[in-house]
N, C-alpha and C positions, 0 to 999 in steps of 0.2 A: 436939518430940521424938516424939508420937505421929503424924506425919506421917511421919517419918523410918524410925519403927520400921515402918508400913502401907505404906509403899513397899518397904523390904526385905523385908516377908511375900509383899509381889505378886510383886515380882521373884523370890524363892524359889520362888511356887506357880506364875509361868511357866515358871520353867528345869525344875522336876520335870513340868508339864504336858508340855511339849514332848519332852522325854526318856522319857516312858511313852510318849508317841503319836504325836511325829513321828519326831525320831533322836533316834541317840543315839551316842556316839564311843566307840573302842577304841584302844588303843596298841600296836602290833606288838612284844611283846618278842622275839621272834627270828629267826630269818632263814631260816626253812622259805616265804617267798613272795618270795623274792631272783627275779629280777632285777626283781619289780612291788612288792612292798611292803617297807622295809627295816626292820630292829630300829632303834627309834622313832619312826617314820612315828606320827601320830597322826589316826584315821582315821574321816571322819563317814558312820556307818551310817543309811539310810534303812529306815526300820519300815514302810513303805507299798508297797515293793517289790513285795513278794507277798501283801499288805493284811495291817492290822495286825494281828496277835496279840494277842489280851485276852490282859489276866494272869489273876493267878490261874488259873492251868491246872489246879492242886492239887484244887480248889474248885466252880470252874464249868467246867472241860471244857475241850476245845480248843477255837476257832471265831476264825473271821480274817473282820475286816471288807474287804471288795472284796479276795476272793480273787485271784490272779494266777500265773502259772506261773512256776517256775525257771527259767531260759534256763543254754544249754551257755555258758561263757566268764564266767558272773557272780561276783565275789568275792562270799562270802556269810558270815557274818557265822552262828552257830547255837552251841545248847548241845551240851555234850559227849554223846552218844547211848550211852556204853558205861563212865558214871561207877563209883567204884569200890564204890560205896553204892549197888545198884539201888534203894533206895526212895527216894531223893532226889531231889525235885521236878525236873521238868522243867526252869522257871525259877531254879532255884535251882545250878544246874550251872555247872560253869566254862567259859566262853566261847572257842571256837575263829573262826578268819576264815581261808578256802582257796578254790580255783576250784571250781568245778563244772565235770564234765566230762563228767556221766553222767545225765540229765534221766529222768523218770518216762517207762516203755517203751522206752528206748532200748539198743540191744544194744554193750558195751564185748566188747573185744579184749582181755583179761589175762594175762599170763604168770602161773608160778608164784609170782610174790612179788606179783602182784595189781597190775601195772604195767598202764598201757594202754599197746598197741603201737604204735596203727595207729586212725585215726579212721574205719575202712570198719564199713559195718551188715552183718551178718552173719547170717542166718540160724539159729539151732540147730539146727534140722533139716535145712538144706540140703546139698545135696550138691558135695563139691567132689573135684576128679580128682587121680588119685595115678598116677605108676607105679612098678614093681618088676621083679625079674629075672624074664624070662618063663621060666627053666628051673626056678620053684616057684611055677609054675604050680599042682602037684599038691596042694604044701602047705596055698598060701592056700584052695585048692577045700576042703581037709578041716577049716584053720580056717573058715570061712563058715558050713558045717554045723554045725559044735559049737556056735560061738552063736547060729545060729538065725535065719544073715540068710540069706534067698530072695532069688530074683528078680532079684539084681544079677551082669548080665550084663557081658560082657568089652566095653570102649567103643571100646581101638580100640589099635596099636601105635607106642611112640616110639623107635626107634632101638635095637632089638632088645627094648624093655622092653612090655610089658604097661599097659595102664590101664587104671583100674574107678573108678569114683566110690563114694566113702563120705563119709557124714555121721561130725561129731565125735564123736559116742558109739560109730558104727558103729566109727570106725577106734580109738577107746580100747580098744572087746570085743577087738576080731582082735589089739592090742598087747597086752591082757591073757595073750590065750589062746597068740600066737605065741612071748613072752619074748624079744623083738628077733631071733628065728629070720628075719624076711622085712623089708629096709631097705623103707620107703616113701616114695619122695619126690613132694612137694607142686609139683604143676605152676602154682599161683596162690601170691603169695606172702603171703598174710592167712592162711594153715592151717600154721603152724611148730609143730615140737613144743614142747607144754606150753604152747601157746595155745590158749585157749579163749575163748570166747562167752559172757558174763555179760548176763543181762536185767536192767535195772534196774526195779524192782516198780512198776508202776502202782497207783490205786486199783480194785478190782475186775477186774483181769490176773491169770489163771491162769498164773504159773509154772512150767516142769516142771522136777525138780528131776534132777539129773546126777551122777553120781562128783565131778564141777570143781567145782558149786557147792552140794553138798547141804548139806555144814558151815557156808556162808555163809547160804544160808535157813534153817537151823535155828535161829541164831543171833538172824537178823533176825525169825522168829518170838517166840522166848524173850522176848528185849528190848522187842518194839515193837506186837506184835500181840495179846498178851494171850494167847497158848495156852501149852501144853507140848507142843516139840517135842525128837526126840532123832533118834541114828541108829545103825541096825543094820547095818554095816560100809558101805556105799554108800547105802543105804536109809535114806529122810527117813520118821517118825511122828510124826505129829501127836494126840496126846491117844490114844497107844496104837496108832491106826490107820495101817497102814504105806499110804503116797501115793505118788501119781508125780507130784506137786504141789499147789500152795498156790495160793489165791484172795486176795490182799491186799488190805487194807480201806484201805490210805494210799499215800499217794505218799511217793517216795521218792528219792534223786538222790545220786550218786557225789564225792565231791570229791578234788582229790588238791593237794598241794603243790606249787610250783615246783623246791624244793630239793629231789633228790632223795634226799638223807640224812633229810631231816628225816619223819617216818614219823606226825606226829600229822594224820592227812586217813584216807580210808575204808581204807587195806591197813593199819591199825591196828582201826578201831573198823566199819568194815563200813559199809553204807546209812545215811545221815541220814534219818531221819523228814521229813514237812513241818511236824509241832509241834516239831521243834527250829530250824527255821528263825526268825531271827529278824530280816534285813534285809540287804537287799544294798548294799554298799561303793561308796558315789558319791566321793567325794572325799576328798584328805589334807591340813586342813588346816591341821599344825605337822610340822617335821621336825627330828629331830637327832640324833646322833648320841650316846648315851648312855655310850662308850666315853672319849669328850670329857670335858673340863671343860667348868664350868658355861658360861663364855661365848664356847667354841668348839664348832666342828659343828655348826653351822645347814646346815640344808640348804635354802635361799632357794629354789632354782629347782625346789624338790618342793611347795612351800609355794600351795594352790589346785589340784593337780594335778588332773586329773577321772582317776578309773576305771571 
C-alpha cells in the first residue's frame, strides 16, 4: 500500500513539475480562432517558447529562463493584460490563446476599429504622394501655413490634379484645419483614410505619440509601465509632463483573432506585455465537439495536429 501510495505522489509531483515548467494544455472554448483552432480543440502549450517564466511574478519579479523572441504568425497562449481587478496578479489572470500579428518594433496598418489592413512596414514619418484639384491650389497654400508645414513643395501633376507628398500626421493637421474643404487622393494604396501606422513598443523604443495612437499609449502606460499617464485633447502626459513620446522598458506584441466578431485579442485590451506571455501553441492533442454528445464529435483527424 505504501508503495502504491509513493508511486501516485511521484506521478502527482511529475505531472505538476512538467506543467509549471515544460507545458501545459488549454481548451478553446470558443470560436474567435476559427478556421485554426475550434471550440474544443484541446491544446498543448509549450512554456519554453520564449524561455520559461518563473512564477511567482507577484513576489519575485518577472525573469524568463533562455529568453526568446515572439515571432509574427505564433499562436500564443498569455494572461488577460486589461483584467477587471487591476491589482490582480499577473499569474493569476484568466487566460487568453490568439495569433500574434504584431512583433516588438514592428509597424501595423490599423483602421479605425484597430483592424490590420495590409502587412506593408510603414514608416510614421514617411512621406507618401496625394493628389487633389489643382484649382485649390490657393486653399491648400493657406491651409499649410496655418499649421506650420514649410518646405513642401509642389511634386509634380496627375491629369489636371496637383501632387505633394505628406506624411500621416501632416495630412491629419491639413484634414483638421481643411473640414473636408480639399478631397485628397492617395496615389499608393497603404495611405486610405482612417488608416494609420501603429508602432508596436519595443524595450527601450522611443515611441512618438500621434492623434491615432495617443489614447492607446497612454493606456499601455497606465497598465504596464508603471507611470501616470493621461491626455490633454491629442496630447500624451506622462507624470504631469506633456511628451511627444514614451521610452518603454518591455516588449510588447499585437495579437488579433481569426474570427472577426470575436473582439477578445488587442482591439479589446491593447499591447500584450512579454510578462503576460506565457507559451506558444505547439499542438492539439484532443478534439471535440462540445455541442455533441458525449460519444459524438470526435474530431479524429485534428487529434496530434501540429500549430
Amino acid at each position: 500500500m505504501k508503495r502504491i501510495l509513493l508511486t501516485l505522489l511521484i506521478a502527482v509531483g511529475v505531472v505538476l513539475l512538467v506543467r509549471t515548467f515544460a507545458f501545459t494544455s488549454c481548451t478553446i472554448p470558443s470560436n474567435g480562432m476559427e478556421n485554426t483552432l475550434y471550440r474544443g480543440d484541446r491544446v498543448l502549450v509549450n512554456k519554453w517558447s520564449y524561455g520559461l517564466r518563473l512564477p511567482f511574478l507577484s513576489l519575485l519579479g518577472y525573469h524568463r529562463w533562455g529568453e526568446a523572441q515572439v515571432q509574427q504568425g505564433d499562436i500564443v497562449l498569455f494572461n488577460n493584460p486589461a483584467p477587471r481587478k487591476k491589482d490582480t496578479p499577473i499569474e493569476s489572470r484568466e487566460v487568453y490563446i490568439s495569433r500574434c500579428v504584431g512583433t516588438p518594433g514592428d509597424t501595423l496598418m490599423l483602421n479605425s476599429e484597430r483592424v490590420v489592413t495590409n502587412d506593408n512596414i510603414v514608416n510614421p514619418d514617411g512621406k507618401f504622394l496625394y493628389s487633389y484639384p489643382g484649382e485649390q491650389e490657393d486653399l491648400l497654400l493657406e491651409a499649410l501655413s496655418s499649421v506650420g508645414i514649410t518646405d513642401n513643395l509642389l511634386f509634380g501633376y496627375d491629369n489636371g490634379n496637383y501632387v505633394r507628398s505628406f506624411s500621416h500626421y501632416e495630412l491629419y493637421l491639413l484634414k483638421q484645419e481643411l473640414q473636408r474643404e480639399i478631397t485628397f487622393k492617395p496615389l499608393q494604396t497603404n495611405t486610405a483614410d482612417e488608416v494609420h501606422p501603429f508602432i508596436v513598443p519595443a524595450k527601450g523604443m522611443l515611441v512618438k505619440a500621434y492623434p491615432w495612437n495617443a489614447k492607446l499609449l497612454c493606456n499601455t502606460i497606465n497598465m504596464h509601465e508603471g507611470r501616470h499617464a493621461t491626455l490633454r485633447g491629442n496630447t500624451l502626459v506622462v507624470d504631469g509632463t506633456p511628451v511627444k513620446g514614451f521610452r518603454f522598458t518591455k516588449n510588447y506584441c499585437w495579437v488579433a483573432a481569426s474570427n472577426s466578431i470575436n473582439v477578445t485579442d488587442s482591439r479589446l485590451f491593447g499591447f500584450v506585455p512579454e510578462d503576460h506571455l506565457i507559451g506558444r501553441a505547439a499542438l492539439i492533442w484532443f478534439s471535440r465537439n462540445p455541442e455533441q454528445s458525449w460519444n459524438e464529435g470526435y474530431r479524429w483527424e485534428r487529434i496530434f495536429q501540429k500549430l
